[in-house]
C-alpha positions in Angstrom: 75.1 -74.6 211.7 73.1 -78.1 211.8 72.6 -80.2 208.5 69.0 -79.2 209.6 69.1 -75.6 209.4 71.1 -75.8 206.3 68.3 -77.9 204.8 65.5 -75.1 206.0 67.6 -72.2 204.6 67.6 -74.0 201.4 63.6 -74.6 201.4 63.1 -71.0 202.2 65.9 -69.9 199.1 64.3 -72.2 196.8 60.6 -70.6 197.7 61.8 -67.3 197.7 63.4 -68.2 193.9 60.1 -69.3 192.3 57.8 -66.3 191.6 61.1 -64.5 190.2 61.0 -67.9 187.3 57.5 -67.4 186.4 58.0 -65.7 182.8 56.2 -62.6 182.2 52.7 -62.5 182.8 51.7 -59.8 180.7 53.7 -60.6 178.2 52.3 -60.0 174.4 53.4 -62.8 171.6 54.5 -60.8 168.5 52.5 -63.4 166.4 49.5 -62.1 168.5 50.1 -58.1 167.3 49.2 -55.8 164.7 52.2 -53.3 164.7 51.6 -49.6 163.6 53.7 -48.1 161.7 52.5 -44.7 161.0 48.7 -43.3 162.1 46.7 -40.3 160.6 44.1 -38.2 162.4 41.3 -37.0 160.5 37.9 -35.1 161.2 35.1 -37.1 160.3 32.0 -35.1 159.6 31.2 -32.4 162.4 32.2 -33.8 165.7 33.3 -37.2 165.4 37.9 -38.3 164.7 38.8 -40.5 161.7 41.6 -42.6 163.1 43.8 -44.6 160.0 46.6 -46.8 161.2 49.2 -47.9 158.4 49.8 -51.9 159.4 53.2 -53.8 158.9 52.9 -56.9 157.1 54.4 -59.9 158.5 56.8 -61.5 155.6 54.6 -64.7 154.2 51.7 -62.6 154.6 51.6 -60.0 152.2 48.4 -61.4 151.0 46.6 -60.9 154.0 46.6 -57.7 154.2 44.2 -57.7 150.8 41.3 -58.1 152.9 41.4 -56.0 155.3 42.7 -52.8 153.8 44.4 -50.9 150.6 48.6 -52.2 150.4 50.3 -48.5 150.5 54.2 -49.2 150.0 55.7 -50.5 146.5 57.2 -53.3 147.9 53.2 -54.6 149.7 54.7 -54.7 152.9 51.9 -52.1 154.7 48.2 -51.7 154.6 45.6 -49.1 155.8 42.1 -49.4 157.5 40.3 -46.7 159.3 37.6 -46.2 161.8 36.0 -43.2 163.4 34.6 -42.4 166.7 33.8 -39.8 169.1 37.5 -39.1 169.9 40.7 -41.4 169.5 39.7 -43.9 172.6 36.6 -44.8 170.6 37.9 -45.0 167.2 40.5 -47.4 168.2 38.0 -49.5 169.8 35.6 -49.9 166.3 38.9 -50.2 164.3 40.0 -53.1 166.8 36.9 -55.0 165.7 38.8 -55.3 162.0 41.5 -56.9 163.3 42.4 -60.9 164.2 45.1 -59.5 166.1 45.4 -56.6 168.9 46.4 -52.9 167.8 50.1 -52.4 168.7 50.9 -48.4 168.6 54.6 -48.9 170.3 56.2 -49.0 166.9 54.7 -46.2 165.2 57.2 -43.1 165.2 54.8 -41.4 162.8 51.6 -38.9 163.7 49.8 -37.0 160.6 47.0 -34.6 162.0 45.1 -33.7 158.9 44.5 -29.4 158.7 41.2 -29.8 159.1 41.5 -31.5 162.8 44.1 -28.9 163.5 41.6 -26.3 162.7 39.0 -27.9 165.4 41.9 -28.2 167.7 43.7 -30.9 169.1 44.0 -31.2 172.6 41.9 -33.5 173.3 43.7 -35.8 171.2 46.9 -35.3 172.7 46.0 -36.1 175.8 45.0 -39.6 174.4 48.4 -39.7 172.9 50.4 -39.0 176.2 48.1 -40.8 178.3 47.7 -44.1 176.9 51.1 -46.1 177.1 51.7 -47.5 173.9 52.6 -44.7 171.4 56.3 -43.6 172.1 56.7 -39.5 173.3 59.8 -39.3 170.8 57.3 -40.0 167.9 57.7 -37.6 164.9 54.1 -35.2 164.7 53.3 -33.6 161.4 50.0 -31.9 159.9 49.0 -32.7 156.4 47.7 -30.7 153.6 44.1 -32.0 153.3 43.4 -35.6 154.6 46.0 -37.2 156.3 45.1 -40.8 155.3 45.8 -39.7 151.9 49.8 -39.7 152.7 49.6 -43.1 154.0 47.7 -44.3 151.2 50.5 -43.4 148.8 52.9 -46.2 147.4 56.5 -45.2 148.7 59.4 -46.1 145.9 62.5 -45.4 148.0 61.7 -46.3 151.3 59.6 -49.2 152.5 56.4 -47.3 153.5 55.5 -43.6 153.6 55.7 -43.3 157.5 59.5 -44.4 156.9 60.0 -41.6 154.4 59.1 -39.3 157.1 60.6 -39.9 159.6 63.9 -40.2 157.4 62.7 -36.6 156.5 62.4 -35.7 160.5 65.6 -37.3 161.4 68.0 -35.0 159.0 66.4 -32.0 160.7 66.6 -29.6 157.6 63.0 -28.2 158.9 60.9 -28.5 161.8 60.7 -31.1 164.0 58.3 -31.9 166.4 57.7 -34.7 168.5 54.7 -35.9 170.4 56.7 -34.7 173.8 57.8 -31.5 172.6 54.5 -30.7 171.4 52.9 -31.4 174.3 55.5 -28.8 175.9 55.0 -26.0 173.5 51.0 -26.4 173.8 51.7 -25.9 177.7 54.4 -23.3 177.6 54.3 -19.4 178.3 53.8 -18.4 174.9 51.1 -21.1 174.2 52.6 -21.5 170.8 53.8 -25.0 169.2 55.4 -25.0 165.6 54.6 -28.3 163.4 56.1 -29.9 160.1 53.8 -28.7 157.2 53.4 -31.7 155.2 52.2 -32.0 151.2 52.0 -35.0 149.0 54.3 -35.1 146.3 53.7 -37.7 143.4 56.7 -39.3 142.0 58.0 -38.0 138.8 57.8 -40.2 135.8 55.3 -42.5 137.1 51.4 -43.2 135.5 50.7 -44.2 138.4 48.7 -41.5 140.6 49.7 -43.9 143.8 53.3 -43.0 143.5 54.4 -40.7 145.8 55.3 -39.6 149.5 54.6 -37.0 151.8 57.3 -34.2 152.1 57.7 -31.3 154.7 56.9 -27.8 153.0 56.9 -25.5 155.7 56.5 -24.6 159.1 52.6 -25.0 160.8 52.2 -22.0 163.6 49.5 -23.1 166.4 48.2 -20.1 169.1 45.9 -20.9 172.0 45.4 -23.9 170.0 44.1 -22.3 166.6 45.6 -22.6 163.4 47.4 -18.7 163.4 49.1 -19.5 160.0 51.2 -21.8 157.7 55.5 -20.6 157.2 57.1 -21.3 154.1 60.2 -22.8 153.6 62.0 -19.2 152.9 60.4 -18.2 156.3 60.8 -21.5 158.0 64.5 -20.6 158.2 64.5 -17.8 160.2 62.2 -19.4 162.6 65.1 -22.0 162.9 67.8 -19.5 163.6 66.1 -18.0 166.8 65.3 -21.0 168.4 68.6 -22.7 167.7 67.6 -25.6 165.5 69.1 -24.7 162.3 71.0 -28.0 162.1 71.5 -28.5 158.1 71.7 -25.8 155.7 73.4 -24.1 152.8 73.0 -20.3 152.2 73.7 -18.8 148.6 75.0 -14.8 148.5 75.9 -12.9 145.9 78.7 -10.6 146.9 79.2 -7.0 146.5 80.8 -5.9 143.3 80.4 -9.4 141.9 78.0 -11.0 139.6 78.8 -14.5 140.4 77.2 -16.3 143.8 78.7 -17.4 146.1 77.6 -20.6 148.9 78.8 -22.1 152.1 77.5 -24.7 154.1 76.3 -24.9 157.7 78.8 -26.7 160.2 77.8 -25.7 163.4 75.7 -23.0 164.7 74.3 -22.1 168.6 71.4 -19.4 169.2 70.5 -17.6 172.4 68.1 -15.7 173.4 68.6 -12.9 175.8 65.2 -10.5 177.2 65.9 -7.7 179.1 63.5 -4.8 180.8 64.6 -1.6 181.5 62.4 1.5 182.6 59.3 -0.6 181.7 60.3 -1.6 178.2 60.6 -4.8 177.1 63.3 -5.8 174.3 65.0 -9.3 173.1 68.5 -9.4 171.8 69.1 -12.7 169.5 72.4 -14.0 169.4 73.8 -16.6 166.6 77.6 -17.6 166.2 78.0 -20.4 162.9 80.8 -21.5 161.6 80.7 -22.4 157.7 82.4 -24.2 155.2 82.7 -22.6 151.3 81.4 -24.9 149.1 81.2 -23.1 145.8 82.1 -19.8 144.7 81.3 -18.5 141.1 82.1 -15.4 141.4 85.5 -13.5 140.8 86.4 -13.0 144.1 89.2 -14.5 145.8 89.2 -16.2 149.1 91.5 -17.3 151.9 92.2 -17.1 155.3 93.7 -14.0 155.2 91.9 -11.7 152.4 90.1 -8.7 153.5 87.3 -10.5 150.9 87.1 -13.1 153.8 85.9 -11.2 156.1 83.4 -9.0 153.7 82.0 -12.3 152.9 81.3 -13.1 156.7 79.9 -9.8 156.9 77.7 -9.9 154.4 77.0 -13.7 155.6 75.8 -12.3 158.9 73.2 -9.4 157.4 71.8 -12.6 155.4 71.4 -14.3 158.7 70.1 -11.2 160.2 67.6 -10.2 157.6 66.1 -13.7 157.9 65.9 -13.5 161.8 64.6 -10.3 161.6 61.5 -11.1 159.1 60.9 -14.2 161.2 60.2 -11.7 164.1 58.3 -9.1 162.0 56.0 -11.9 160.5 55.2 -13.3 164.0 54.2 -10.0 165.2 51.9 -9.0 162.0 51.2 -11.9 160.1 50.6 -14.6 162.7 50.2 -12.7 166.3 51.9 -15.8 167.9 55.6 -16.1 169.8 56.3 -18.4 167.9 60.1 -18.3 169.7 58.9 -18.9 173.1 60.0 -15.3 174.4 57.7 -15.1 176.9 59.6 -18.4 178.4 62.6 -16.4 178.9 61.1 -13.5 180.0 59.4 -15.8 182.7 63.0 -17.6 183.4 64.8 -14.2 183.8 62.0 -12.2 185.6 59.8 -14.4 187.0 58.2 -11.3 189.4 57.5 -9.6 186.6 56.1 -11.7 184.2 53.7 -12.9 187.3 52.3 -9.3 186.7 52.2 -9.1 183.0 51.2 -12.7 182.3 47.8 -12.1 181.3 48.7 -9.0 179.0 51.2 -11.1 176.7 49.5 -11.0 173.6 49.5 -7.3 173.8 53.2 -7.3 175.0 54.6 -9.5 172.3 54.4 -6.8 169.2 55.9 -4.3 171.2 59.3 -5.7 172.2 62.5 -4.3 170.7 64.8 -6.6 168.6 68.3 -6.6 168.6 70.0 -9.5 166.4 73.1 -10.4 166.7 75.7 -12.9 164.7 78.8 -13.8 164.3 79.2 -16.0 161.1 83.0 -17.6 160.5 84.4 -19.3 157.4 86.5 -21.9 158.4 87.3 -23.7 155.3 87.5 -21.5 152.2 89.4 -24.0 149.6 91.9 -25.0 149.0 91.6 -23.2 145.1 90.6 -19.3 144.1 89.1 -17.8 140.9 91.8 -16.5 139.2 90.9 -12.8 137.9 91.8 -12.6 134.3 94.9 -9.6 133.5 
């Protein structure tokens, strides 16, 4: 090869190298941002969407926030400002015009829909939510107890804003959790049912000041075709959790036969699986749940280990607990809220997919009349290494 060519191939590498050293062109200076932390969605009057975004304070700025909005967090590290419109899109736009810097959603893990927006329905909002590129799928959804501003607005004492506290709440999955993605799924799956955190303020204890407090998860919302079909408790959150295998932390009290004392074990591990079946036209679910459990306390007079007959009548009477719960879940879906709320009809459709092209459309009326059959296997692994002693 000529010291000519050699000096071309180099041109042409060199040329080729340049637009890859430009920097990024749409790049966005962090000094130039207003990063979300948590957002609330309100309705505003009869038609319009009150959008309030909880804003991070930059360290050195914690004044700055005083003139734009209320600080919410003990430490002043957040403030609020709000803004409605005719749906998110133009919400956002008249709360931009607050701001020196540009709205940045990308941070916030944290959606509250107030009740009242749930109640108008909110589809229209998620498909803001999932179009627009900034906020993240894997964001934590909830639905307040009146306004949803008003959980922002509170002064946080252990974590350093309310949106923190949570998602903290969220992430050690002892109720509900819902994200912006799997909402978006359960709104569009067969059963058209989604399940929601229930959220209500709770004001910290001690404290004169009516600021102090968080947001804590109280139950489970139930969504149908949209609609608001009912609120769960906590008691009946927990069956809800068994049948659709996301009972991830728990610890469940008995009180054994022939015993006064109670008796508690802890959640290790648990799967759930749900298996629909239709035979001569008749339509029936059986719910199957193996746990294995660790003893934690035991107050009554009975004593355990690996080998006692009492180990195994505590399993057994571990699994009818389990059971009961399922089985109320189920009962309460058909009566109280008319929703499948445990996405049968999905594995109906999975399983028979002929079928359910047939009886799509007659669902509703299907649901209440499908058999249940629950199963569970519950297993004490650790029982202790100590017994009550029964007194002679």
């Amino acid at each position: 090869m000529s010291r000519g060519t050699r000096f071309l191939l180099l041109i042409l590498a060199a040329m080729l190298i340049c637009p890859l050293l430009g920097g990024c062109w749409d790049r966005k200076e962090i000094n130039d941002l207003a990063l979300v932390t948590g957002v609330a969605i309100d309705q505003h009057g009869d038609k319009n969407v009150e959008i309030t975004i909880q804003i991070f304070i930059p360290l050195g700025s914690t004044q700055g926030g005083e003139s734009l909005g209320k600080a919410t967090s003990g430490t002043g590290t957040t403030f609020i400002q709000s803004a409605s419109g005719e749906n998110i899109a133009d919400a956002l736009s008249h709360l931009q015009m607050k701001f020196s810097r540009e709205i940045f959603w990308g941070h916030s893990e944290v959606y509250i829909f107030g009740v009242d927006r749930v109640k108008k329905g909110i589809s229209k909002d998620m498909d803001f939510l999932m179009r627009d590129s900034e906020p993240r799928e894997r964001a934590f959804v909830f639905v307040s107890k009146g306004k949803a501003k008003k959980v922002l607005e509170k002064h946080s004492i252990l974590e350093r804003n309310t949106s923190e506290v949570l998602r903290e709440m969220a992430n050690n999955r002892a109720s509900i959790t819902t994200t912006l993605a799997h909402l978006q799924e359960m709104l569009d799956n067969d059963s058209k049912t989604a399940l929601l955190p229930w959220v209500e303020l709770l004001h910290a204890p001690n404290q004169p000041d009516p600021t102090k407090g968080v947001g804590y998860i109280s139950g489970t919302v139930i969504l149908h075709n949209e609609k608001l079909a009912g609120i769960a408790s906590n008691e009946d959150t927990r069956g809800l959790l068994w049948t659709i295998d996301q009972m991830h932390n728990a610890t469940i009290t008995i009180q054994p036969e022939s015993s006064d004392g109670t008796l508690s074990v802890q959640l290790l591990r648990s799967r759930s699986r749900i298996v629909p079946a239709i035979k001569n036209g008749e339509w029936s679910v059986t719910i199957h749940v193996k746990c294995k459990n660790q003893l934690i306390q035991n107050e009554s007079d009975i004593n355990i280990n690996q080998s006692s007959e009492s180990l195994q009548a505590i399993e057994a009477q571990l699994e009818r607990n389990i059971e009961q719960r399922i089985l109320q879940a189920v009962e309460d879906a058909k009566t109280k809220y008319k929703a499948d709320t445990f996405n049968f009809a999905g594995a109906f459709h999975r399983k028979y997919p002929g079928i359910w092209k047939k009886h799509q459309k007659d669902w509703d009326e299907i649901f209440p009349k499908i058999k249940i059959a629950v199963k569970v296997e519950a297993e004490i692994l650790r029982p202790g290494m100590f017994n009550t002693q029964q007194s002679g």
